[in-house]
C-alpha positions as CSV (number, residue, x, y, z in Angstrom):
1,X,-65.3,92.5,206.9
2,X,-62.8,95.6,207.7
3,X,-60.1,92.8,208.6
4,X,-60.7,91.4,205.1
5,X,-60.4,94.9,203.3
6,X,-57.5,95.7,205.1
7,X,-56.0,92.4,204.2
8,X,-56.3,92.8,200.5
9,X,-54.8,96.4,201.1
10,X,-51.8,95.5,202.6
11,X,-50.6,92.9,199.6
12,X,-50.9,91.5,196.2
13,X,-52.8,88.7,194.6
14,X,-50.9,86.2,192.7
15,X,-52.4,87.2,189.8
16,X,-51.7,91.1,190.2
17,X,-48.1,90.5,190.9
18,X,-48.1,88.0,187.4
19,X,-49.9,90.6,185.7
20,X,-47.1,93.5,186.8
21,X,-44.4,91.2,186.5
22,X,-45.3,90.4,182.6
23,X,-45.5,94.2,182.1
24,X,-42.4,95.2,183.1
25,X,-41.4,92.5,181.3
26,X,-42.6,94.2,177.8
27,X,-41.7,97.7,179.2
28,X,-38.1,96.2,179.3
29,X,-38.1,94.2,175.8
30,X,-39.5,97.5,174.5
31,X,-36.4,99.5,176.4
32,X,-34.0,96.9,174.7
33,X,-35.5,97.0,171.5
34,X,-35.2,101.1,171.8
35,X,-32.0,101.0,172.6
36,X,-30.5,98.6,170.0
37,X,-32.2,100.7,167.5
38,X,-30.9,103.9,168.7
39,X,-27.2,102.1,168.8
40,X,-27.6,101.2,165.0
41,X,-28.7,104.5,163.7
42,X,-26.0,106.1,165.5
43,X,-23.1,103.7,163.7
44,X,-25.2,104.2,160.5
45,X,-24.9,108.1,161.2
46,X,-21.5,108.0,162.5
47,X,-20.1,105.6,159.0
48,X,-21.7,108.0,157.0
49,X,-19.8,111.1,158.5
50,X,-16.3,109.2,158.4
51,X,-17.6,108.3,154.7
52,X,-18.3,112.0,153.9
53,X,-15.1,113.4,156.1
54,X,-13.2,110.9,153.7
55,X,-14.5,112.0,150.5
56,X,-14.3,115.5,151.7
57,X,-10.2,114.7,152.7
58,X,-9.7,113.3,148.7
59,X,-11.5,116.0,147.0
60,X,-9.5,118.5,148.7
61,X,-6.3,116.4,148.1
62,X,-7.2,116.4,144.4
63,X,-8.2,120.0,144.1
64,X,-5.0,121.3,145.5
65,X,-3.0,118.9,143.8
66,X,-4.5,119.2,140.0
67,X,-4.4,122.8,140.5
68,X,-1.1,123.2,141.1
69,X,-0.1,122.2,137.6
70,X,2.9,123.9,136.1
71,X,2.4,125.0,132.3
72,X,5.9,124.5,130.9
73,X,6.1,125.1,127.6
74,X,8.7,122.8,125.5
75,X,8.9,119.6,123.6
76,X,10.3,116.3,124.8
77,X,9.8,113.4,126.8
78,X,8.7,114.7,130.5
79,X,7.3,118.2,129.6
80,X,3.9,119.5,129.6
81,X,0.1,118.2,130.7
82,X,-1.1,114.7,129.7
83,X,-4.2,113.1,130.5
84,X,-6.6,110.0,129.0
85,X,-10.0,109.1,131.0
86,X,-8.0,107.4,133.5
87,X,-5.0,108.8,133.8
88,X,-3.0,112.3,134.1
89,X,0.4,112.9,134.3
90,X,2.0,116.8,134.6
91,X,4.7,118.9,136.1
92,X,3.8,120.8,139.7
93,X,5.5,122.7,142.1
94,X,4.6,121.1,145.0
95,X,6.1,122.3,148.1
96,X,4.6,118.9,150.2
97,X,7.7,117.6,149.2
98,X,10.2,120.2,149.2
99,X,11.1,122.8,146.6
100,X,11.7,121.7,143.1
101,X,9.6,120.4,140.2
102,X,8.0,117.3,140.4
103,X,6.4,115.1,137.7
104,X,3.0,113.9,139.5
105,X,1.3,111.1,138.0
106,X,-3.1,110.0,138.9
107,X,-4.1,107.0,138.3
108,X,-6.3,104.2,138.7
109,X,-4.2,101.6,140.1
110,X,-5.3,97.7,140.1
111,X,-2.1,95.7,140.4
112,X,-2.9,95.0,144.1
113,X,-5.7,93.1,143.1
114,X,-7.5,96.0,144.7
115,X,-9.0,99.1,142.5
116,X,-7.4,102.0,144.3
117,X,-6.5,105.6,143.4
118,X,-3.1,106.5,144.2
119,X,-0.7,110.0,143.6
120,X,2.6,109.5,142.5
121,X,5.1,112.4,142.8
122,X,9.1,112.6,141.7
123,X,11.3,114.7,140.7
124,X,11.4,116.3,137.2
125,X,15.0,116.8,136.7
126,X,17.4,115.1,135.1
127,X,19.7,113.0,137.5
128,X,16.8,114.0,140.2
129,X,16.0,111.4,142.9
130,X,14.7,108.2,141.1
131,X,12.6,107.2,143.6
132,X,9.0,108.2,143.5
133,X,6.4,109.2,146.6
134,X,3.3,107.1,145.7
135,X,0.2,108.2,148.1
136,X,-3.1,106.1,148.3
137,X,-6.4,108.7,147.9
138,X,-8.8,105.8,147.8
139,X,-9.7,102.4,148.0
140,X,-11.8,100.0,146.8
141,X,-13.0,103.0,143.8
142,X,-15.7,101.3,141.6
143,X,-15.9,104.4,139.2
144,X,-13.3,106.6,138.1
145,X,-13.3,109.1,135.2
146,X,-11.4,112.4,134.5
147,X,-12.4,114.7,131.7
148,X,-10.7,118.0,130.2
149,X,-12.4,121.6,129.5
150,X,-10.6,123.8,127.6
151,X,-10.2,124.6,123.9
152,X,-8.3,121.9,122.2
153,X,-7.7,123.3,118.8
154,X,-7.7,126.8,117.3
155,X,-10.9,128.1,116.4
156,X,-13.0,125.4,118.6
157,X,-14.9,126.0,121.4
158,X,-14.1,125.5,125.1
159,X,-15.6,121.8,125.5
160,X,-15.3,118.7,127.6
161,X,-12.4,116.2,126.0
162,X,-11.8,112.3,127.3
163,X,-7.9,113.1,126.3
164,X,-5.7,115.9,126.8
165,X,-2.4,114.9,125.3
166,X,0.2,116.7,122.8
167,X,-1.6,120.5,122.9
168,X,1.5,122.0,124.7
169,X,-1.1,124.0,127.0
170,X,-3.2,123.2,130.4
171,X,-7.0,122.5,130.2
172,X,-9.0,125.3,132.1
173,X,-11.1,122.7,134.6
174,X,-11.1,118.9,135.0
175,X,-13.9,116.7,136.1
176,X,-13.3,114.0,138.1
177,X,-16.3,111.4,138.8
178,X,-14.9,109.2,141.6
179,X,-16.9,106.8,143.4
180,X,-16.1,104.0,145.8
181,X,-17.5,100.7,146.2
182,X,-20.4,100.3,148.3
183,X,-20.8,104.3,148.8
184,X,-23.4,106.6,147.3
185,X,-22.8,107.9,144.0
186,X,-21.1,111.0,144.2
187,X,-21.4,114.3,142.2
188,X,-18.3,114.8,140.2
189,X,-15.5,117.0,141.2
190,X,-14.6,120.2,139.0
191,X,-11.3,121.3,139.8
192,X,-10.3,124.7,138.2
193,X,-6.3,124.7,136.5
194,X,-5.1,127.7,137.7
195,X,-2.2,128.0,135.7
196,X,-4.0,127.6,132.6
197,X,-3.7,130.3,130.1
């Protein structure tokens, strides 16, 4: 009887080695499954911090670059502030590049078959360099709105405009609500003139 203990002692039955084989097989599939999961939430986390480190990257481009707008006083084709929902076109002193005044244009641009946001800078001056610096700020934008604070006629106000055309004066602050396609909504973007008056 002692020879039969010791023989069940020394190794397995068939059906204990099945049994701990099919258990490390689940322990495994459970390891995989763990894994995989833990790989997707980190590319989910890691496209939503190039996503935010993006956004952050335009707002800032659009904050320095709206409030750096020149108030030049004057009538005439090429002088002054002019903006629509869409659209806004004004004279900065941008020294990104090089010294001089430059006529920088916003817009929402779809000629590419592709709704994208894109800066447009050139010189102001007469017999300046024609050519014009276009920079891309977004792609693929599914929302894209500007609006105007300020006091638009004498004895209004301050309020929010859609248009700020023909006044001959910069709004205080702009709102920009920019949001791209497949992204959360964002909250809109108030960028404060600082060359208003």
């Amino acid at each position: 009887m002692s020879e039969t203990v010791r023989r069940r002692v020394a190794g397995f039955t068939l059906v204990e080695l099945l049994v701990a084989l099919a258990l490390v097989g689940i322990v495994t599939l459970l390891l995989v499954q763990g894994i995989g999961l833990a790989a997707l939430g980190f590319d989910r986390v890691s496209r939503g911090a190039e996503r935010l480190d993006e956004s952050r990257g335009v707002d800032q481009v659009l904050r320095r670059t709206l409030g750096s707008a020149a108030a030049v006083h004057g009538n005439g084709p090429g002088i002054g502030f002019s903006g629509d929902a869409v659209r806004v076109s004004f004279l900065s002193l941008v020294a990104d590049s090089g010294a001089g005044l430059y006529r920088v244009d916003i817009a929402l641009d779809v000629s590419s078959g592709e709704r994208r946001l894109v800066v447009t800078r050139r010189l102001a001056a007469p017999g300046g360099e024609p050519r014009a610096e276009l920079s891309i700020l977004a792609r693929g934008v599914s929302r894209f709105r500007i609006a105007y604070f300020g006091v638009a006629a004498l004895g209004e106000e301050p309020a929010w405009h859609d248009r700020w055309d023909g006044l001959g004066y910069l709004p205080n602050f702009m709102r920009i609500e920019l949001d791209a396609a497949g992204a959360p909504a964002r909250p809109p973007l108030i960028v404060r003139v600082w060359n208003a008056g």
